[in-house]
N, CA and C of each residue as an Amber inpcrd file, in Angstrom:
protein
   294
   0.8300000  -1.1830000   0.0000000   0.0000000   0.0000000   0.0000000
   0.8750000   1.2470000   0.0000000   0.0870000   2.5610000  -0.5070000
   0.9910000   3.3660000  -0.5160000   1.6730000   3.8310000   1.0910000
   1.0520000   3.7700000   2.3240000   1.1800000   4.2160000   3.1420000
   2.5120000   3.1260000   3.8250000   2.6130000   1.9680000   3.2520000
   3.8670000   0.9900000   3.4810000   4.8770000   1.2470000   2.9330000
   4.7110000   1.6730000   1.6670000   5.7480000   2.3320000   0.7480000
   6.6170000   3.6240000   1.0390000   5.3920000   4.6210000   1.7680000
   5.9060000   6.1960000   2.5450000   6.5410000   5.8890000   3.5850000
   6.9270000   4.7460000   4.7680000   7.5940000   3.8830000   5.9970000
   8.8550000   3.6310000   5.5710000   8.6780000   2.7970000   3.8300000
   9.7870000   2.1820000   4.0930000  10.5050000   2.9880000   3.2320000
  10.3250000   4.1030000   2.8250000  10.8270000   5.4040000   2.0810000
  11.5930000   6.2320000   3.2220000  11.2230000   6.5420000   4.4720000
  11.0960000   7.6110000   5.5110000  12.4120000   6.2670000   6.6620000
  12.1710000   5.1130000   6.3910000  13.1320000   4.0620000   7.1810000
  14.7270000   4.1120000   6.5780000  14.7130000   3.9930000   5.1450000
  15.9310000   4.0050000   4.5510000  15.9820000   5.0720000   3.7300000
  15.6840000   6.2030000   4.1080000  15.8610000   7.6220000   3.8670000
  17.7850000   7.8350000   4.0080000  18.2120000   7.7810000   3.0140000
  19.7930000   7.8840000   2.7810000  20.8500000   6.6930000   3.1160000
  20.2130000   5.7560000   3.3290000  20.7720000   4.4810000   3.3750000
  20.3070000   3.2740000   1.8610000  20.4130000   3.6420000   1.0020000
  19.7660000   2.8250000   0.0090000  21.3990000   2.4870000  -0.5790000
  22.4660000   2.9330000  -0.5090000  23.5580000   2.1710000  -0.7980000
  24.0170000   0.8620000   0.1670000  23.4370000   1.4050000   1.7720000
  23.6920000   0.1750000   2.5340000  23.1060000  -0.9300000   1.9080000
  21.6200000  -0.3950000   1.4830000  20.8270000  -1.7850000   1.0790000
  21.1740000  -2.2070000  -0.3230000  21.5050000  -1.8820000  -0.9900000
  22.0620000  -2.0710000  -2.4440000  22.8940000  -3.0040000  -1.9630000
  23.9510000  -2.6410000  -1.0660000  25.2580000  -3.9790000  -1.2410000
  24.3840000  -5.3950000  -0.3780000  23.6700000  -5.2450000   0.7930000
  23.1750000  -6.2910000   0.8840000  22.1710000  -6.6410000   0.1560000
  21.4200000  -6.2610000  -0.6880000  20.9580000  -6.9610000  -1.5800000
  21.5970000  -7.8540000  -2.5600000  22.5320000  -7.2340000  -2.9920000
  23.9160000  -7.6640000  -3.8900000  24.6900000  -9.2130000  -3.3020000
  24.3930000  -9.3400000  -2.0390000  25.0650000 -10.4100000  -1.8630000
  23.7750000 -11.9300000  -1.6580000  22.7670000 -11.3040000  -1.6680000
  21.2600000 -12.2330000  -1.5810000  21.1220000 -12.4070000  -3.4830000
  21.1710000 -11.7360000  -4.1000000  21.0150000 -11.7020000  -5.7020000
  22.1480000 -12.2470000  -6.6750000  23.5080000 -12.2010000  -5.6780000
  24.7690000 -12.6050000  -6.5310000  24.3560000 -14.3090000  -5.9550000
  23.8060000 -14.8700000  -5.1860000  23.8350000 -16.4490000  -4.7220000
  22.1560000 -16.9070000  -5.0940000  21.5790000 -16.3010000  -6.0090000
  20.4280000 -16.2700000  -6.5280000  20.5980000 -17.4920000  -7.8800000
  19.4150000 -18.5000000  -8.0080000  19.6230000 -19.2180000  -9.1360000
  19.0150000 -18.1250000 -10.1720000  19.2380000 -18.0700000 -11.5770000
  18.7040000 -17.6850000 -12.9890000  17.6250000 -17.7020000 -13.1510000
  17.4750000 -18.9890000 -12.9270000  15.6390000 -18.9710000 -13.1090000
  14.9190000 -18.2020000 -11.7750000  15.2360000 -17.4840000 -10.7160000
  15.1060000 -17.2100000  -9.7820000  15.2540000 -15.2440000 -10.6680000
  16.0260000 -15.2030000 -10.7640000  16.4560000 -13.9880000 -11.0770000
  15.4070000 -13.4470000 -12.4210000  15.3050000 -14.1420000 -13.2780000
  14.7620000 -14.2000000 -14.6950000  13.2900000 -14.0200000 -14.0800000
  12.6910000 -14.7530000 -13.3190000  11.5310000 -14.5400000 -12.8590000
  11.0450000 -13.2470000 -11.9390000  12.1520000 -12.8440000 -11.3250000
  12.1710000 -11.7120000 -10.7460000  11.8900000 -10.4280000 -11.6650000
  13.0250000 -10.4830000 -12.2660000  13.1140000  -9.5460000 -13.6070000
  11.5750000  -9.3680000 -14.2910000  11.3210000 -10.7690000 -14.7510000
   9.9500000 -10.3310000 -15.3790000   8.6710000  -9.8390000 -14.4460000
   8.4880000 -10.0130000 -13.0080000   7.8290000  -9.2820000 -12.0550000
   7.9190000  -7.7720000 -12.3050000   9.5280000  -7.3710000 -12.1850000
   9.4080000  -6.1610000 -11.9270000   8.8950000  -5.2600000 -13.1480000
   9.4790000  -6.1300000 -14.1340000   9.0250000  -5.0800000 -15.7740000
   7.8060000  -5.0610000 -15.6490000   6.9210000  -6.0930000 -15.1770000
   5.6470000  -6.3410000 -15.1390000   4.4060000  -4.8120000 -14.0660000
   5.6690000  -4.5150000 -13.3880000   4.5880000  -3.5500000 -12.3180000
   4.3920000  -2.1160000 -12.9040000   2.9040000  -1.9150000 -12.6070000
   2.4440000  -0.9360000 -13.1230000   3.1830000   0.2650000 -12.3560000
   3.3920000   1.4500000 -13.2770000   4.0720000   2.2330000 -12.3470000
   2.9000000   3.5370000 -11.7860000   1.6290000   3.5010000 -11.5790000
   0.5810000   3.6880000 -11.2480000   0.7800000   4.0930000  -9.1700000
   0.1070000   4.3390000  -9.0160000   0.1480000   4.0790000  -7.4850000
  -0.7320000   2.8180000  -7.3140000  -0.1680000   2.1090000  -6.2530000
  -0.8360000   0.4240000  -6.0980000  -2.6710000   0.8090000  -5.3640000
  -2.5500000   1.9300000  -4.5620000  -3.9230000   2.3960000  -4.1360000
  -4.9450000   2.8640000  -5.1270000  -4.2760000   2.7920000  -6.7900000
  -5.4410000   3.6520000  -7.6290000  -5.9980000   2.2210000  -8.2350000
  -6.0700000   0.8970000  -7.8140000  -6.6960000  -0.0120000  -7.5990000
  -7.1880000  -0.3650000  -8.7680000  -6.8080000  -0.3880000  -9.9090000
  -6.7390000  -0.4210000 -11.3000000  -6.6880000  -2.0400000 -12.0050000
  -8.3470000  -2.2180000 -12.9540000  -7.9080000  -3.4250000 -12.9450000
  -6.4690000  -3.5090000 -14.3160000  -5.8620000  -4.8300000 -13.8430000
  -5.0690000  -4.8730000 -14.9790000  -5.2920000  -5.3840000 -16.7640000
  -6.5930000  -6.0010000 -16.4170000  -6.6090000  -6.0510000 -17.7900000
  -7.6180000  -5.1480000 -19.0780000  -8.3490000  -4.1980000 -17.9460000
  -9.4590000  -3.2210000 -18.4310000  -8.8920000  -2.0160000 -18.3680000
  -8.4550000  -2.0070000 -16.9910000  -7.6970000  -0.4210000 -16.7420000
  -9.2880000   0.3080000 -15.8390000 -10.4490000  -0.5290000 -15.7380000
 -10.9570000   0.4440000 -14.4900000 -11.1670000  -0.2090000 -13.4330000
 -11.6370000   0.6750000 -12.7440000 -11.6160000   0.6670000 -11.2540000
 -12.0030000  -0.8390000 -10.6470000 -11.2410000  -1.3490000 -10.1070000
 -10.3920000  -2.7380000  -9.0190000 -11.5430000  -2.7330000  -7.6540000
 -12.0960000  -4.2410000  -7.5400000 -12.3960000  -4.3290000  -6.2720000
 -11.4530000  -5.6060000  -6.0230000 -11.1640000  -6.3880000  -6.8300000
 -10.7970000  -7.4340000  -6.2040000  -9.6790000  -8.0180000  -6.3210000
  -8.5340000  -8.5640000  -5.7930000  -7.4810000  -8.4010000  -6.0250000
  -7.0110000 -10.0730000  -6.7050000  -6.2500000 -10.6330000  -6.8800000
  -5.6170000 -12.0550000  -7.2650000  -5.6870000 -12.5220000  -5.6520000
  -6.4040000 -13.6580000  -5.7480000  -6.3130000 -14.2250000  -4.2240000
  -4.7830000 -15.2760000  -4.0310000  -3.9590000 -15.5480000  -4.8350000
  -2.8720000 -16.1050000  -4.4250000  -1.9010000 -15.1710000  -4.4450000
  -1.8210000 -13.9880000  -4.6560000  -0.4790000 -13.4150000  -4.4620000
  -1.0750000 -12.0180000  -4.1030000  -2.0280000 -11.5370000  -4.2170000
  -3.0370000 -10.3670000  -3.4940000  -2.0480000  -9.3660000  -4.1730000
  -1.7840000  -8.9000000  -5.6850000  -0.7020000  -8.2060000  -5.7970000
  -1.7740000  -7.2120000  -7.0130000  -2.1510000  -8.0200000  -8.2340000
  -2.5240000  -7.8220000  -9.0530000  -4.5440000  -7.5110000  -8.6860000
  -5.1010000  -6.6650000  -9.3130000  -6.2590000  -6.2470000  -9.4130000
  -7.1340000  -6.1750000 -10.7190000  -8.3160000  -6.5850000 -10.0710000
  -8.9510000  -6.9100000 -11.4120000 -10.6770000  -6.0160000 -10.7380000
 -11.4060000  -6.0260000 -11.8850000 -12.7360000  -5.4990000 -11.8390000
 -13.8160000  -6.5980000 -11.6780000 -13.5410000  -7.8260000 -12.5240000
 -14.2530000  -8.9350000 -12.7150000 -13.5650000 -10.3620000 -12.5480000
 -14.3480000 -11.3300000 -12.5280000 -13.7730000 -12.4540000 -12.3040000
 -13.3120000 -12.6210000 -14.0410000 -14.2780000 -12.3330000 -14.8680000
 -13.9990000 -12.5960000 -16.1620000 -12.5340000 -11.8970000 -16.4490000
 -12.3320000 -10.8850000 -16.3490000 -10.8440000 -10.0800000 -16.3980000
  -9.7130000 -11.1350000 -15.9630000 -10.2680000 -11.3440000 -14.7480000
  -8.8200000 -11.8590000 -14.5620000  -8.6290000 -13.4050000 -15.2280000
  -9.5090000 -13.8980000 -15.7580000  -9.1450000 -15.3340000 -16.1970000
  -8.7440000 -14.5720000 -17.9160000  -9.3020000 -14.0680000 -18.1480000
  -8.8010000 -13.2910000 -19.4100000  -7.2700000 -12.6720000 -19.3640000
  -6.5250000 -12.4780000 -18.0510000  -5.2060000 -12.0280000 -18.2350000
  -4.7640000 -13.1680000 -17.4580000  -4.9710000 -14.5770000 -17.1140000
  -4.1260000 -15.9830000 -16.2760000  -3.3780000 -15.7920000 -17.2480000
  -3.1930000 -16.1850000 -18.6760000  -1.9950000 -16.6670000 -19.0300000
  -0.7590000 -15.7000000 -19.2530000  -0.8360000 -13.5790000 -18.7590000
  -0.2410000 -12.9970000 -18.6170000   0.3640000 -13.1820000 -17.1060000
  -0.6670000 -13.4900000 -16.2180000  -0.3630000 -13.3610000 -14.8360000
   0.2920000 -14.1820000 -14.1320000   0.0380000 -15.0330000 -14.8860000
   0.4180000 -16.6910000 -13.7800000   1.9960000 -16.9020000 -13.9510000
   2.8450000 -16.2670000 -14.3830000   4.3010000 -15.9540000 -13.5590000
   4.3440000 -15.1770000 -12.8270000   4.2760000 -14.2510000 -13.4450000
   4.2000000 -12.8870000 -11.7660000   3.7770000 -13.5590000 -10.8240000
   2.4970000 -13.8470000 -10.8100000   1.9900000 -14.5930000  -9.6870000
   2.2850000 -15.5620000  -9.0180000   3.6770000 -16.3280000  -9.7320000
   4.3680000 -17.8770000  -8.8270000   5.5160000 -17.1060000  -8.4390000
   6.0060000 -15.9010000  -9.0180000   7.4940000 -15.4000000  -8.4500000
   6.9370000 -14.3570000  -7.0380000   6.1610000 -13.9090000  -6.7460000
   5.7150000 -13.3120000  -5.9010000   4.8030000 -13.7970000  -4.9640000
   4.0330000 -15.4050000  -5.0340000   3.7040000 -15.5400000  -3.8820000
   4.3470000 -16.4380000  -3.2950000   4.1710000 -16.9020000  -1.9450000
   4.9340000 -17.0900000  -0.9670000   5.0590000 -18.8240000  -1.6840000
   6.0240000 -19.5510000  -1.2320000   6.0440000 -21.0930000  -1.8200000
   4.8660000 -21.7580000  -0.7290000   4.0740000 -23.0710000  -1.1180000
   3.2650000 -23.8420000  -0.3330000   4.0660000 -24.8860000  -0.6420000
């Protein structure tokens, strides 16, 4: 949410080189297919604010979100089975493993 985003903006407020190198050492011992999947997450995010609740495959207004990775927003159930075969990586690199 945006208000998680303004925390962790206001937390590492001039420390983002600290976190750069430890990230660097979690990403350099990272498998490819790990990384590759990452990569395509991030190209994947809307650069929107996550609160303007936007579905992704219409572009209006979001009530309901992807129930396995609660990341992505949709308007309809029909929408979102209409964007599974865009979503369903994003959606295994970002939710948690079962």
């Amino acid at each position: 949410s945006a208000e998680v985003r303004e925390k962790l903006l206001d937390a590492y407020a001039g420390k983002w080189k600290e976190v750069a190198e430890r990230q660097k050492t979690v990403y350099s011992e990272a498998k490819e297919e790990d990384l590759s999947r990452l990569s395509n997450f991030m190209v994947a995010l809307p650069f929107e604010s996550a609160a303007s609740k936007r579905c992704r495959t219409c572009g209006r207004h979001a009530d309901q979100r992807c129930a396995k990775c609660k990341v992505t927003w949709y308007c309809t159930r029909e929408c979102q089975i209409h964007d599974w075969r865009n979503h369903k990586e994003i959606c295994r690199a970002v939710s948690p493993a079962t």
